[in-house]
VOLUM-668081 format. One record per residue: x, y, z of N, C-alpha, C in turn; residue in one letter. Coordinates in steps of 0.2 Angstrom, whole numbers, plus 2048, in hexadecimal, padded with zeros to 3 digits. Example, Ala and Ser with C-alpha at 12.3 -4.5 7.8 and 13.67 -1.06 7.14 Angstrom:
! residues 2
8427E482783E7EA8278427F0827A8407F58238447FB824840800827S
END
This chain:
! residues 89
8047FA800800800800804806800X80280A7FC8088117FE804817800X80881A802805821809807828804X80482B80780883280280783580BX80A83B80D80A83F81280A84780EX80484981180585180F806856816X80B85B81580D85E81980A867815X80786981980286E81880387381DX80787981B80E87F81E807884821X8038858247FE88C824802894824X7FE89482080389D81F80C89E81EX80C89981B81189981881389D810X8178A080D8188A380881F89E805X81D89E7FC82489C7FC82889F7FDX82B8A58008328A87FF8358A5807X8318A180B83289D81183589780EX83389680883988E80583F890807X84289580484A89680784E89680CX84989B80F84C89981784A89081BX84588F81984488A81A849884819X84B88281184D87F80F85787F811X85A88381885F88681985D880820X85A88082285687C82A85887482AX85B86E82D85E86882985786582BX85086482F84C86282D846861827X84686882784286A82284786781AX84D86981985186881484F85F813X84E85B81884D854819847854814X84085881583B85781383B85980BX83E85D80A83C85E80584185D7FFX84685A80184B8557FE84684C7FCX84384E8038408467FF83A8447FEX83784A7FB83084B7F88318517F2X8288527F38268597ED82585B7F1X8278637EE8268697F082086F7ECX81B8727ED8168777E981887C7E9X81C8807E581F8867E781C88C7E8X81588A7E38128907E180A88E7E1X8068917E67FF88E7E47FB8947E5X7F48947E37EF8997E17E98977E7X7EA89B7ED7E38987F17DE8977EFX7D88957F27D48967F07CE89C7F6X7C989F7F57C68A47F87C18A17FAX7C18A18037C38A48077CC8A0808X7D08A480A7D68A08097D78A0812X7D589A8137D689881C7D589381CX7D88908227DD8878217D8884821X7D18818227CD8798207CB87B81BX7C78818167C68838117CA88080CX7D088180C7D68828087DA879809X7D887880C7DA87180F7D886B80CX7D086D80B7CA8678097CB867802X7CE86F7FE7CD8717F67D486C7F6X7DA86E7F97DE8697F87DE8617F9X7DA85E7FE7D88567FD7D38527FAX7CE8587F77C98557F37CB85A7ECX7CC85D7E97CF85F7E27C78677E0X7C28667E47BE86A7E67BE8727E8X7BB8757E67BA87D7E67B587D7EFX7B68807F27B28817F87A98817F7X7A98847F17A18837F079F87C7EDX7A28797EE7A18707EC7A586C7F2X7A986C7F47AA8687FA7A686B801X7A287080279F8758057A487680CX7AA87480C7AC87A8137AD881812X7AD8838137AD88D8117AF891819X7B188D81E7B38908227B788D828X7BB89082E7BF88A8347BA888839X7B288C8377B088A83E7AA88C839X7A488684079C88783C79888D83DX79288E83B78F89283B78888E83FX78489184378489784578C89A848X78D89E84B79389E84F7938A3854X78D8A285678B8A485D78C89D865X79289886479489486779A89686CX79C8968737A38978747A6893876X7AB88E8757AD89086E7AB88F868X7AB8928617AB89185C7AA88A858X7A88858597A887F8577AE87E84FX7B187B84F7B587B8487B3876844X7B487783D7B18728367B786E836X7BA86A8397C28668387BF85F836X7B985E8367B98578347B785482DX7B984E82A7B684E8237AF84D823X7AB84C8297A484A8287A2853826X7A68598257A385D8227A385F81AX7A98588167A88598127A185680CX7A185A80779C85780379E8547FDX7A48537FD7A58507F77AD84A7FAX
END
């Protein structure tokens, strides 16, 4: 069976490859993988939105996450959408 592992940087830019890629960890990682150097968010651009568009190949208006946390959001705390049983596709 083969595995793939994605590592998913939050607010990370590429011009952080650099300095990153100077670190003997990180050098580790991406010496023995791929790396995206360059990607085009999608909107709303906030980590489980952007997460699911990268796991399911989906636009936010088809996997229906659109946010980190549910609505209503009159909860304290906020209740967060982190799980796949929010997704729709």
């Amino acid at each position: 069976m083969s595995r793939i592992v994605v590592i998913s940087s939050d607010a990370q830019v590429g011009e952080d490859l650099e300095y990153l890629s100077a670190k003997p960890n990180f050098r580790r990682f991406l010496a023995g993988g791929a790396c995206v150097r360059n990607v085009r968010s999608i909107y709303p651009s906030v980590t489980f939105p952007a997460h699911a568009t990268m796991l399911t190949g989906c636009y936010p208006e088809h996997h229906g996450v659109t946010s980190n946390s549910q609505f209503p959001a009159f909860f304290d705390p906020v209740p967060w959408t982190w799980f796949s049983s929010f997704l729709k596709c």
